[in-house]
N, C-alpha and C positions, 0 to 999 in steps of 0.2 A: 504494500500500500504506500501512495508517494504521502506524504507530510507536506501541508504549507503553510506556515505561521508568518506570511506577511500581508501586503496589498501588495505586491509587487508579483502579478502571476498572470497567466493567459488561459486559458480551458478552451475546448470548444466540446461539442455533441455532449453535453453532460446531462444525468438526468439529476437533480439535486432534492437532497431531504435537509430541508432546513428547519433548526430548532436547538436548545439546551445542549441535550442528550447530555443530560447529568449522569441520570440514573442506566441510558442505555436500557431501559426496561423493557417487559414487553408490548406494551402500548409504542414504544419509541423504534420495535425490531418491525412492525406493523409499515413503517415508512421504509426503513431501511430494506425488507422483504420487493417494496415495489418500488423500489430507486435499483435493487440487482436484480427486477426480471426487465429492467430496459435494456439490457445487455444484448437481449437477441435482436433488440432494434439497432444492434451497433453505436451504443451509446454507454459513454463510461457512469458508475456511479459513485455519484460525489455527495459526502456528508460536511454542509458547510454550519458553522458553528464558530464560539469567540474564545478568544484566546484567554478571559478573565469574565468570572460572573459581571455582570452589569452594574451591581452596587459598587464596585470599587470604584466606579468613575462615576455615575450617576449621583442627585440625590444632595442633599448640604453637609457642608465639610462634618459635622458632629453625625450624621446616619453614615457617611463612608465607610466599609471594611476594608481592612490592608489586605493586599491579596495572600500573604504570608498567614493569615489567620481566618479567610473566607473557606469553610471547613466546605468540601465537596464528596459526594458518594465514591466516586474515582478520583485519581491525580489522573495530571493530563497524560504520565507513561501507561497509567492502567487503561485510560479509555481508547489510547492508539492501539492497544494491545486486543483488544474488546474488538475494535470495531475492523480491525487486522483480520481477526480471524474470520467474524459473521463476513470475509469479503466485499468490504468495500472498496474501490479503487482508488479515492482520494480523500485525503482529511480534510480540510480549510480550517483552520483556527483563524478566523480574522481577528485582526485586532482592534478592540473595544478601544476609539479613542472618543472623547468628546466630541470632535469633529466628524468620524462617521454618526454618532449618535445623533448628531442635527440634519444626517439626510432627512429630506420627506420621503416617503414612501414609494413616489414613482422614482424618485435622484437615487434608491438603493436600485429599483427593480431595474432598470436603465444602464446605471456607470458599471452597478457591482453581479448582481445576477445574469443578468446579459451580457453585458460587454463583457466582464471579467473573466466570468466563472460558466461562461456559456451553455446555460441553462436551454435545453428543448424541451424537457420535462420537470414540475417542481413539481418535490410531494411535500405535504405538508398538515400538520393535526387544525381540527374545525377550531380550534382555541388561538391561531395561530397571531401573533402580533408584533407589529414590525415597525421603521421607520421613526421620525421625531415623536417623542412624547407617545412612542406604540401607538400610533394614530392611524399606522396600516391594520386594516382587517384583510379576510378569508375575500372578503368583498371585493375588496382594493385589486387583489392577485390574477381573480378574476377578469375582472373590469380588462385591466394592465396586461392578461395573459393576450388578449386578441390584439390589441397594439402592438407588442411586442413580437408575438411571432410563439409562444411556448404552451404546452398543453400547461391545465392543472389537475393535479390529483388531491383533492381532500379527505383524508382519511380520519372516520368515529373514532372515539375515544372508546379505549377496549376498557371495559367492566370488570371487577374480581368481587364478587359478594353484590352488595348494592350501592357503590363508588366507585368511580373512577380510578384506572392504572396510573398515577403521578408520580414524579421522586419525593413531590413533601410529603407523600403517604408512606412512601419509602423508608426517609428520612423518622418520620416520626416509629417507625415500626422497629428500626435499629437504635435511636434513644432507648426503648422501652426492653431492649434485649429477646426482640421475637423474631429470631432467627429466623425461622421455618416462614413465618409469614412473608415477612421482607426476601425472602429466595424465594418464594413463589411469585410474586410480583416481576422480582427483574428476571426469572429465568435462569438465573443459576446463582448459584451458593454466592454470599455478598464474601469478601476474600481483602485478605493484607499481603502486599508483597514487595519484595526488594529484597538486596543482596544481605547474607547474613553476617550479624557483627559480630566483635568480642564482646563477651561482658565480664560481670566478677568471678564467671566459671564458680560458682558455688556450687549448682548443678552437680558438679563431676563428683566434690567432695560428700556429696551426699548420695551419688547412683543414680540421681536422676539428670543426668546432663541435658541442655537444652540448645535449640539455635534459636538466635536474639537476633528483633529484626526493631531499626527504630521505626515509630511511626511520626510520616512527615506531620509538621501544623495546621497543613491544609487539609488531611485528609480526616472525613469524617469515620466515627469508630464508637461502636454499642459501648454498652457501661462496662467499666473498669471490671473485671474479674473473669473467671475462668470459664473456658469454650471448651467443646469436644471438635476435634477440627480434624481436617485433612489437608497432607503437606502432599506438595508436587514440586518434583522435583525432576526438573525435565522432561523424561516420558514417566519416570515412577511415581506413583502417590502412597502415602502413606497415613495412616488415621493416628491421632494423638490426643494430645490437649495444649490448651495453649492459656495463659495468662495477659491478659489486658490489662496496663495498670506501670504505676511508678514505684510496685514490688516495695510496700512500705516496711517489710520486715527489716528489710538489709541496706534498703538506699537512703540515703538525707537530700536526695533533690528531686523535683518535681517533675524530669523528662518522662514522658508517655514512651512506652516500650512495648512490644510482643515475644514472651518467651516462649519457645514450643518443646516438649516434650515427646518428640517421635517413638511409638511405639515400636521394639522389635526392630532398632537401627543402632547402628556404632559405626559412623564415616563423618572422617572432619569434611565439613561443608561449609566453613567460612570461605566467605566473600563470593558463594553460589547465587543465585537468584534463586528464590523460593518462593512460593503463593500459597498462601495459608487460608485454606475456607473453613469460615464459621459458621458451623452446623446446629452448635444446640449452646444454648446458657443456662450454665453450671449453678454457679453462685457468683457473687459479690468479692470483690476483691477484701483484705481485710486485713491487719496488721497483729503479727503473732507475738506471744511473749519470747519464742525462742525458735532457733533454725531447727531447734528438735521438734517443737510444737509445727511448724510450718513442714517440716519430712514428714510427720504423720499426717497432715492434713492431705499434702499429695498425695501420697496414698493410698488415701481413703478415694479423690479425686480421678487416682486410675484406674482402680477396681472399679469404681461407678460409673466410670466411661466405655471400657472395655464392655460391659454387662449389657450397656444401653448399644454398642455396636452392635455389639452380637446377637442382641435380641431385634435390633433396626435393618441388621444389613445380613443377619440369619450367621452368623458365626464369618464371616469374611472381612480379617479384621484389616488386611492389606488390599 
């Protein structure tokens, strides 16, 4: 998939899904599904989107977020990585300046849709909003698609219960540590990943060794405490547990960290890539009187994990 994080670019025949795509969910694979069946029209498909949420620029200086602290369901490596694999053929991260944000509505569909990013096909959700002060509707696109020369495709908003598929439905379902419901929303397991660090290797000293992954500022992350997960690890996956949290037993600073405990492994994998999915919420993170007190408590944590595997995925703990 090619990357382009600037305005400095040319497309032509493209079919394009434009929106967020925070969550990548399945309401948002719904576009991305009819932006890759234009392919047999001999048309690439391109997911155009911004380089930073809209609040960091938007809005009066005291409502601003720093983009270093605008917490997101993915970093921008997990979403290239995401929308890599569902095949799409182009990213666009444009770049959210003040100054795009004062196009109107026909000056995007016009300079940057069309000229740019050579749109023949736009897909796009009935909610869709665009242009100065979002002052573009579904309407607008419409209107604009016969001037301009491109079909549109609007596509419903996909339902799960009796609400709408959103990322702030997302978002709120991973606050609350409901795994299972937030993976069913986006369509696969919500996941932490990057290269593995050192830590205090206490782990070792105690039989339980772990691979320690930081988590970036940006990225959004369920409540502090312990998951039953599964690690991948290239083509191998492997099921564990893993620890959310700033491990108040042993540390005096307040970095957010991911420790994982692979089951049934002994290989150094520092500085590997590893993607760690969160499958189920254990308990609450929580500060122990002693490293002995916190060894038994993992213990307890892996027997209860193993139990729930085996009785979830029928004894197939690898």
């Amino acid at each position: 998939m090619n990357y382009i994080n600037s305005d400095d670019f040319q497309l032509t025949n493209s079919a394009v899904a434009l929106g967020k795509f925070e969550g990548i969910h399945r309401g948002h694979q719904l576009l991305l599904n009819e932006v890759r069946k234009q392919k047999k029209h001999h048309l690439q498909s391109v997911v155009f989107t911004f380089d930073r949420p809209p609040g960091t620029i938007l809005g009066r200086d005291h409502e601003k977020k720093s983009l270093d602290t605008c917490t997101q369901i993915y970093t921008r490596e997990e979403r290239y990585r995401i929308l890599r694999d569902l095949g799409i053929d182009q990213l666009i991260e444009f770049p959210f300046t003040r100054e795009f944000a004062c196009l109107s509505p026909e000056e995007f569909i016009r300079d940057v849709l069309v000229d740019k990013t050579g749109a023949r096909v736009v897909v796009v959700g009935t909610d869709f909003r665009f242009g100065r002060g979002r002052s573009g509707s579904v309407e607008d696109l419409r209107h604009f698609s016969e001037i301009y020369g491109f079909d549109l495709l609007v596509m419903d908003k996909l339902r799960e219960g009796q609400s709408d598929i959103s990322s702030s439905r997302v978002r709120d379902l991973l606050g609350l540590g409901r795994m299972e419901e937030a993976d069913g929303l986006l369509g696969r397991p919500y996941f932490i990943s990057g290269p593995v660090i050192h830590g205090r290797e206490l782990g070792r000293t105690i039989q339980i060794p772990t691979a320690n992954l930081a988590v970036q500022p940006c990225k959004l992350t369920p409540p502090n405490g312990v998951y039953i997960t599964k690690t991948h690890l290239g083509e191998e996956s492997f099921f564990g547990i893993t620890n959310i949290g700033v491990k108040p037993t042993v540390e005096s600073d307040s970095r957010k960290g991911a420790e994982t405990y692979i089951f049934d492994f002994d290989r150094d994998v520092y500085e590997e890539e590893i993607q760690v999915d969160l499958l189920h919420y254990c308990r609450p993170e929580r500060k122990f009187d002693s490293v002995a007190h916190l060894q038994e408590q993992m213990a307890r944590d892996i027997s209860s994990a193993r139990e729930y595997i085996n009785q979830r995925w029928k004894g197939k703990i690898r």
